[in-house]
N, C-alpha and C positions, 0 to 999 in steps of 0.2 A: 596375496602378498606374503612375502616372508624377509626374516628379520636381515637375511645377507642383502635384501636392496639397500641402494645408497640415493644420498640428492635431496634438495628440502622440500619438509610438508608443511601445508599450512593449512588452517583451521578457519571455519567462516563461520558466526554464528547470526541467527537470524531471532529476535525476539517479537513473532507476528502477534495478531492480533487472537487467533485463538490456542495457538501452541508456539514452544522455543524450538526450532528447526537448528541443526547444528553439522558442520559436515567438516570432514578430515579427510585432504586430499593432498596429490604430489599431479607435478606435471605432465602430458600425455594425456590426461581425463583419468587418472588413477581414482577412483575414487574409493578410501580404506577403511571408512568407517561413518556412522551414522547416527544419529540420535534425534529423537522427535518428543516432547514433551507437552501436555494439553494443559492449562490454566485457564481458570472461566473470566467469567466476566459477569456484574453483580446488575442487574436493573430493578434495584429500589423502589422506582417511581418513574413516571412517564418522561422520556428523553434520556433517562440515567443510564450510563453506560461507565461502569466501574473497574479496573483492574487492583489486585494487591499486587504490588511490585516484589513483594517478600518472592510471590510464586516465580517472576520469573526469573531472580536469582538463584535460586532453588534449581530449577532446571539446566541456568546454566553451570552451577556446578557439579549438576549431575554427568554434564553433557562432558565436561572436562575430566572428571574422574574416571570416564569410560574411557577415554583417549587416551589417557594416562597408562591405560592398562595395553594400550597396543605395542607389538612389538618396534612398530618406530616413532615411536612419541618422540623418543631422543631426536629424531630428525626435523621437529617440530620447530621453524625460523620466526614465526610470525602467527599473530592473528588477528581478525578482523571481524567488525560489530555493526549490524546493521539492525533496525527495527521500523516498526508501524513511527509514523509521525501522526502529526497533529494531535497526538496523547500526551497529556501536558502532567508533569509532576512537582508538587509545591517541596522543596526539600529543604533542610538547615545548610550551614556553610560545608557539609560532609559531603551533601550529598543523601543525606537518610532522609526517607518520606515522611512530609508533615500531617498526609490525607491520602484516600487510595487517588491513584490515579484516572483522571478523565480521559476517556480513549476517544478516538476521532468520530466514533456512532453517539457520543453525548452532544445530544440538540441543546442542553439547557442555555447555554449562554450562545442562543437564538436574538432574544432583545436586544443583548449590549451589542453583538455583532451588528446587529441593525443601525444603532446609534452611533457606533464605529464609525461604518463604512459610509455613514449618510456625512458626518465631520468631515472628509478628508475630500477633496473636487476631485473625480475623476480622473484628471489630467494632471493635476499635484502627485495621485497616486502613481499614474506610468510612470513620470521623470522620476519618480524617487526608486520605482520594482522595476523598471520598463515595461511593464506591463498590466493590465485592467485588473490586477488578480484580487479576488474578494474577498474581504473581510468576513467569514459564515462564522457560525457556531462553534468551526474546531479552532479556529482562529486563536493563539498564542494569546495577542491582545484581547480579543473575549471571553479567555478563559479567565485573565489577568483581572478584568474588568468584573468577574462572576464573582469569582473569589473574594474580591474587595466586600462586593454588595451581601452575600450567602455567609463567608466563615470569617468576617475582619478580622477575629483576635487572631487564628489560626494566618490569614492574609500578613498580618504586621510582624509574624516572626518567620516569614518566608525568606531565607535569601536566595535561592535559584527558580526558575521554574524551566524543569529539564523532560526531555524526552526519554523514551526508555535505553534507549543504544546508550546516549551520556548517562545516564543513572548507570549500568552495567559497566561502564568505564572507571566511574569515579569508584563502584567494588570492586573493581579488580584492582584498578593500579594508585588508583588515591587523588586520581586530578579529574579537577570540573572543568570540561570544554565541550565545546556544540561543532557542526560545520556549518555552511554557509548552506547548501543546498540544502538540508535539513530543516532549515529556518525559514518555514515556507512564507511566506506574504512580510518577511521582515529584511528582507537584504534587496540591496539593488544589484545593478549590473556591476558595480567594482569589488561586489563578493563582500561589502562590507554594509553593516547595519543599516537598514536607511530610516536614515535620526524624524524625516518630516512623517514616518508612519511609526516610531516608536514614542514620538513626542504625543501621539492620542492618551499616551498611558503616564503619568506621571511613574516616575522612579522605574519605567518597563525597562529601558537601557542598563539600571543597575541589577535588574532579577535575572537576564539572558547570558549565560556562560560563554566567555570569551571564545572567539572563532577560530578554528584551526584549520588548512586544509585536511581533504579527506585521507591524501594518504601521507601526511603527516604521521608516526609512530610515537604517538602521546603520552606515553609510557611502558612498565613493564608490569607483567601480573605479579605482585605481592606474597611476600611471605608468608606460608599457612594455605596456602593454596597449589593445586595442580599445577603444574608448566610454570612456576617461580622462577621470577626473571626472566619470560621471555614477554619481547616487546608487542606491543598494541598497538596495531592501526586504528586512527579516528573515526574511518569507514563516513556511513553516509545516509541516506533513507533507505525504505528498502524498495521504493519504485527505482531509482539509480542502482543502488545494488544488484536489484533483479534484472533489470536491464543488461548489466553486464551477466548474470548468472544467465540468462539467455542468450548471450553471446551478441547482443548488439552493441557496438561501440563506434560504427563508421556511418556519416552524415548519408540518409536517406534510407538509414535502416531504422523500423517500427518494431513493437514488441507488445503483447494479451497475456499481461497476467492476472492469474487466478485463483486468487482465497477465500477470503472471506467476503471482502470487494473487487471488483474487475477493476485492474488500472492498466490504461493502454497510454503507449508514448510512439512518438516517432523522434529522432534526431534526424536538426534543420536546420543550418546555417540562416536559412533565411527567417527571419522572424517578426512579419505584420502582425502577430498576435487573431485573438480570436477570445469576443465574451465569455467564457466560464471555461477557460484552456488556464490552466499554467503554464508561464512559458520563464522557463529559469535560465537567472544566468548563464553566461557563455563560463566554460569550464573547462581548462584543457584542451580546447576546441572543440566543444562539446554543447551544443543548444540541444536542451531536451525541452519538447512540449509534451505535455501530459495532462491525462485528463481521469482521475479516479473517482468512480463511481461509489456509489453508496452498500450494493448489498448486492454479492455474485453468488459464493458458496452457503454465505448466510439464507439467502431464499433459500434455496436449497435444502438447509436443515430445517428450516421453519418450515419447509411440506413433510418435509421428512417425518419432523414432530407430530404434522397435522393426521399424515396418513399411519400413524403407527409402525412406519420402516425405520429399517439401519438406511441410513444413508448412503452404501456404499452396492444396496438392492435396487436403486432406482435409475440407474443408466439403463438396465437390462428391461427395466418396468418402461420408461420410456421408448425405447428400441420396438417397445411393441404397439407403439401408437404412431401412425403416421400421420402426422400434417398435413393439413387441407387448409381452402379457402374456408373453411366453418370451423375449424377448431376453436378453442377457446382460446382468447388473447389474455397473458398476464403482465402486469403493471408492477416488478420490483419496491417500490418506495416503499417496503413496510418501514422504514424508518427516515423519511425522507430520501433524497438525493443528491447526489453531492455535481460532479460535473456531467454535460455545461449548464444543467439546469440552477446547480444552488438552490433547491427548494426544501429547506429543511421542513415544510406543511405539511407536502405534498404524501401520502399514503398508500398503500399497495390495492391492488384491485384487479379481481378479474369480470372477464367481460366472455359473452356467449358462452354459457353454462347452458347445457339442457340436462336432463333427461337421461340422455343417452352418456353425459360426462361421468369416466373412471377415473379413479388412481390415474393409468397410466396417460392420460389425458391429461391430468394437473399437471402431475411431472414434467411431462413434455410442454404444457405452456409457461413454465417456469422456466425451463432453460432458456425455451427461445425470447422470453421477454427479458432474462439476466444478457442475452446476446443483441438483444433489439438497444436497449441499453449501451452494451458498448458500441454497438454505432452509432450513436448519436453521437459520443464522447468521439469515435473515430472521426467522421465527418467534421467536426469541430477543429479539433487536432491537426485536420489536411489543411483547411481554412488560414490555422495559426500560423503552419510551418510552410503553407505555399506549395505542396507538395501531395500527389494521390498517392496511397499507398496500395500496393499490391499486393503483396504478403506482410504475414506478421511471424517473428519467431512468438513460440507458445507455452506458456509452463504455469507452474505452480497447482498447487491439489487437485483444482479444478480443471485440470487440463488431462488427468491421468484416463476420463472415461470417453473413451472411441466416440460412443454416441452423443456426448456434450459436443467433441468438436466437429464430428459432423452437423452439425446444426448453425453452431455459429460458423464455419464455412458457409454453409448456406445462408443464414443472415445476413453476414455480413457482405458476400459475394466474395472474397478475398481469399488467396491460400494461407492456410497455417502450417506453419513448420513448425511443429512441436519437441522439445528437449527432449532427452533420456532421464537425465535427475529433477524428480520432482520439487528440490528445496531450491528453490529460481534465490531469494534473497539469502540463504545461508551461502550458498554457491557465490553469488556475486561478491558477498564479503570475504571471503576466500581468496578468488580473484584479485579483490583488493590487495588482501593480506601479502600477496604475493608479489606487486608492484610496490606495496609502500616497502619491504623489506630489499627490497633494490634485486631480489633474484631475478626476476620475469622486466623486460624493459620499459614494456608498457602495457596500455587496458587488451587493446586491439589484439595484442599478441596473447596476453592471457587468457583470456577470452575464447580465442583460437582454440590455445593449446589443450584448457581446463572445462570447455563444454563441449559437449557433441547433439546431436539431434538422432531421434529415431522413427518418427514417421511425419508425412506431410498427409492434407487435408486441402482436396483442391473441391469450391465448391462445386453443387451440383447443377448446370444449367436451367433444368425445369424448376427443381425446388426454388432456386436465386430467383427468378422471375415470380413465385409465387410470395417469395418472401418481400420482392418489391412492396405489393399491394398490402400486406400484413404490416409493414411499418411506418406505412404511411397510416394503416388506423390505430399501428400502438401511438405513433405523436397523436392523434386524435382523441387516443383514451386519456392521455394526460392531462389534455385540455378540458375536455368532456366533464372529469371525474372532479375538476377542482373545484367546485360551485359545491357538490356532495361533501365531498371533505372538508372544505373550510363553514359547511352549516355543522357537521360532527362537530368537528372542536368547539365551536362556539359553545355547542348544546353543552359538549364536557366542562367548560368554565361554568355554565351556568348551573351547573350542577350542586 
C-alpha cells in the first residue's frame, strides 16, 4: 500500500484470551497492517484464572500507536472492539479495576453457579433467555455471587462488573456500556435484561452497564491518545465478531474457531434449542447457536510445556504419526468443560498409552481429542439450530497448521474452509467497525468484501470412518474417567 490510495480504513481490535490481536484494513480484503500482543494469565491456586487488565490496555495502545505511524492512518473512519467474554471485571464508576480480572477458564465460583441455577425452574429460565442456557462458573451472576462471598469490602465499592471489550471502551472514549449479545445468560429474546434471571442477584441490574446495540458508535477515542476523535463502535463478543471475521453472516452458514478454546456456531432461523447450546437472541436477523468449549490451543500448549517443544514444532511432530484404531485417545478437560457438557469437575486424561507411545503420538492424540470435542459441541449445535451442517468456515491461530485441520476434517467428517487472516475476532471487529460507521451497508456485504479464504479441508473417507469408532470411545472416556476424577478431588479436599 502507499500513501496516494484513497477510501476508508478501519481498525478491528480483538482482546482474546492469551494476546490483544489488532488489524487495520480498507475494503477489497486490503489488509495494511497488523499487531499481535501476548498477556498471561495468573493461576494462583486451583480453578484460578486471572488477567491484569493494565496489560491489555497496554497493548492496545501499543497496537494504535503503530497505526498511527502508517501512511493512511489519516483514512482511518472507525473502529471497533471485540473480546473473550464470560471474563468478568469488578471496576469503580470509571471504569478502573477494583481486582485483576476473572477470565472465562476461573471454575471458582462453580458452587454459587450451582446454587444459581438450581433457584431459577428451568422453564422460568427459557421464557426469560428463550432458552436452557446455564448458569456455570463463568456466569456474570456467579462471579457476582463469588465476589460478595471471597472480597465483600472490595464487592460493596464495585459499581460495574464489565467485560474486557467495555473496560477498553470506557479507556478510550470515557463511557460505560455493554451489548446485549455479550451478555451471555443475562438478556432475553427482546435484547433487553431479563429482570426474572438478574433478580437471583440482589442490586446485579444496578452492577451491569447499560445496553447499546453492537453497531451503535458509543463514542470517540479521547484526547491524549492515537486516532483522537475518531468514533468507537460498541462491537460485540468475540464468537459473533469472529463469525463475521470468517465471513459467516447468512442463515445456514457454520463457523470453527480456534484459540485458546474451540468455539463453533451455526446461524438458524430455526431455533428448538438444544442442552448445553447457546442459542442468542435473534439480531438483525441473525440467530446464532453456539457451543464454546473449554480448552483447544490451550491442550496444545500444555503438551507443548509437557514435551519440552515450541509450540509451533508440533504440527510437523504430529504429521509424523498416524492414527490408527490403537492410538492413544485424549480427553481435553484439563480444566473442565464448558459446552454441551458444562462439567467444570470433569479433567483431562489420556487413555491407551503403551510402550510404544512418542511425543509425536501425544501431539497427535491431542488434536484429535481438542477435535473430538468440537463435535460433540457441533452435534449439539445441529440439534439446537435444526439443521446438518456440512462445512465450516475456519480460522483463528489454531487453524494456521495444515495438519490440525486435516484431522479435525477427519473427526469431524465435515469440509473446512479455512480463512487467509489468522485474527478471525480483530477482523470481525473491523467488519463491524465498517458497518457501524455507515461506509459498508451491511454484515453480509462486509463480510464479503473484508474476508477471503485460502484453502479447504475435505475429510478423508477412510480416516472419517475410523474416526466414527474413535469418538464413540472418547464419549466413553468421559464417562468412564468420572468415577477417577471425582475420587481425586475428593482425596484433594481431604487433604
Amino acid at each position: 500500500m502507499h500513501s496516494g490510495e484513497t477510501g476508508p480504513v478501519f481498525i478491528g481490535i480483538d482482546v482474546g484470551t492469551s494476546s490483544v490481536k489488532a488489524v487495520m484494513g480498507a475494503p477489497g480484503g486490503a489488509r495494511l497492517d497488523a499487531y499481535s500482543g501476548h498477556h498471561d494469565t495468573d493461576r494462583p491456586s486451583p480453578g484460578a484464572a486471572l488477567q491484569n487488565p493494565a496489560a491489555w490496555m497496554h497493548h492496545v495502545e501499543a497496537a494504535l500507536h503503530r497505526f498511527a505511524a502508517h501512511p493512511r492512518a489519516g483514512d482511518v473512519v472507525a473502529i471497533g472492539i471485540t473480546s473473550q467474554v464470560n471474563t468478568h471485571l469488578p471496576t469503580d464508576a470509571l471504569g478502573m479495576p477494583l481486582h485483576p480480572a476473572l477470565t472465562w477458564q476461573d471454575t471458582r465460583a462453580a458452587a454459587q453457579a450451582a446454587r444459581l441455577d438450581a433457584a431459577i425452574d428451568p422453564d422460568a429460565k427459557t421464557r426469560a433467555l428463550g432458552a436452557p442456557i446455564p448458569i456455570d462458573a463463568s456466569h456474570a451472576l456467579a462471579r457476582m455471587a463469588w465476589f460478595a462471598e471471597t472480597a465483600p469490602g472490595m464487592w460493596s465499592e464495585a459499581v460495574h462488573l464489565m467485560l474486557p471489550k467495555d473496560h477498553i471502551i470506557a479507556r478510550l472514549t470515557g463511557e460505560v456500556v455493554t451489548d446485549p449479545l455479550s451478555s451471555v445468560g443475562l438478556v432475553g429474546t427482546d435484547l433487553r435484561y431479563a429482570g426474572a434471571v438478574l433478580a437471583l442477584i440482589d442490586e446485579a441490574a444496578d452492577r451491569l452497564p447499560p445496553l447499546r446495540d453492537p453497531l451503535d458508535i458509543v463514542g470517540r477515542v479521547r484526547d491524549g491518545l492515537p486516532f483522537a476523535g475518531v468514533p468507537v463502535a460498541n462491537g460485540t463478543m468475540d464468537a459473533w465478531a469472529s463469525m463475521f471475521g470468517l465471513g459467516v453472516a447468512a442463515d445456514g452458514e457454520a463457523m470453527y474457531l480456534s484459540g485458546t478454546s474451540e468455539v463453533l456456531g451455526l446461524i438458524s432461523s430455526d431455533r428448538p434449542g438444544a442442552p448445553g447450546i447457546i442459542t442468542f437472541p435473534d439480531w438483525r436477523g441473525i440467530t446464532l447457536h453456539a457451543g464454546p468449549t473449554q480448552s483447544g490451543g490451550a491442550s496444545l500448549g500444555w503438551v507443548a510445556r509437557l514435551l519440552g517443544r515450541d509450540i509451533g514444532d508440533l504440527s510437523s511432530l504430529a504429521g509424523a504419526a498416524h492414527i490408527t484404531a490403537t492410538s492413544p485417545l485424549f480427553l481435553p478437560h484439563l480444566e473442565g468443560e464448558r459446552a454441551p457438557l458444562w462439567d467444570a469437575s470433569s479433567r483431562g486424561a489420556f487413555a491407551g498409552l503403551t510402550l510404544s507411545t512418542g511425543p509425536a503420538e501425544m501431539v497427535a492424540a491431542v488434536m484429535e481429542g481438542v477435535a473430538f470435542a468440537a463435535r460433540l459441541a457441533i452435534e449439539a449445535i445441529e440439534q439446537s439450530g435444526a439443521r446438518r451442517i456440512t462445512a465450516l468456515r475456519h480460522g483463528g491461530g489454531g487453524a494456521r497448521s495444515d495438519i490440525w485441520c486435516g484431522i479435525r476434517a477427519d473427526a469431524l467428517g465435515r469440509r473446512l474452509d479455512r480463512v487467509a487472516a489468522p485474527e478471525a475476532g480483530a477482523m470481525g471487529a473491523l467488519v463491524m467497525a465498517g458497518v457501524a460507521s455507515g461506509e459498508m451497508p451491511d454484515l453480509a456485504q462486509a463480510a464479503r468484501s473484508l474476508v477471503v479464504t485460502d484453502r479447504s479441508f475435505e475429510p478423508d473417507p477412510s480416516a472419517s470412518a475410523l474416526a466414527e469408532d474413535r469418538f464413540a470411545a472418547f464419549r466413553a472416556l468421559y464417562e468412564g474417567v468420572k468415577p477417577v476424577t471425582e475420587r481425586l478431588r475428593h482425596g484433594r479436599r481431604g487433604d
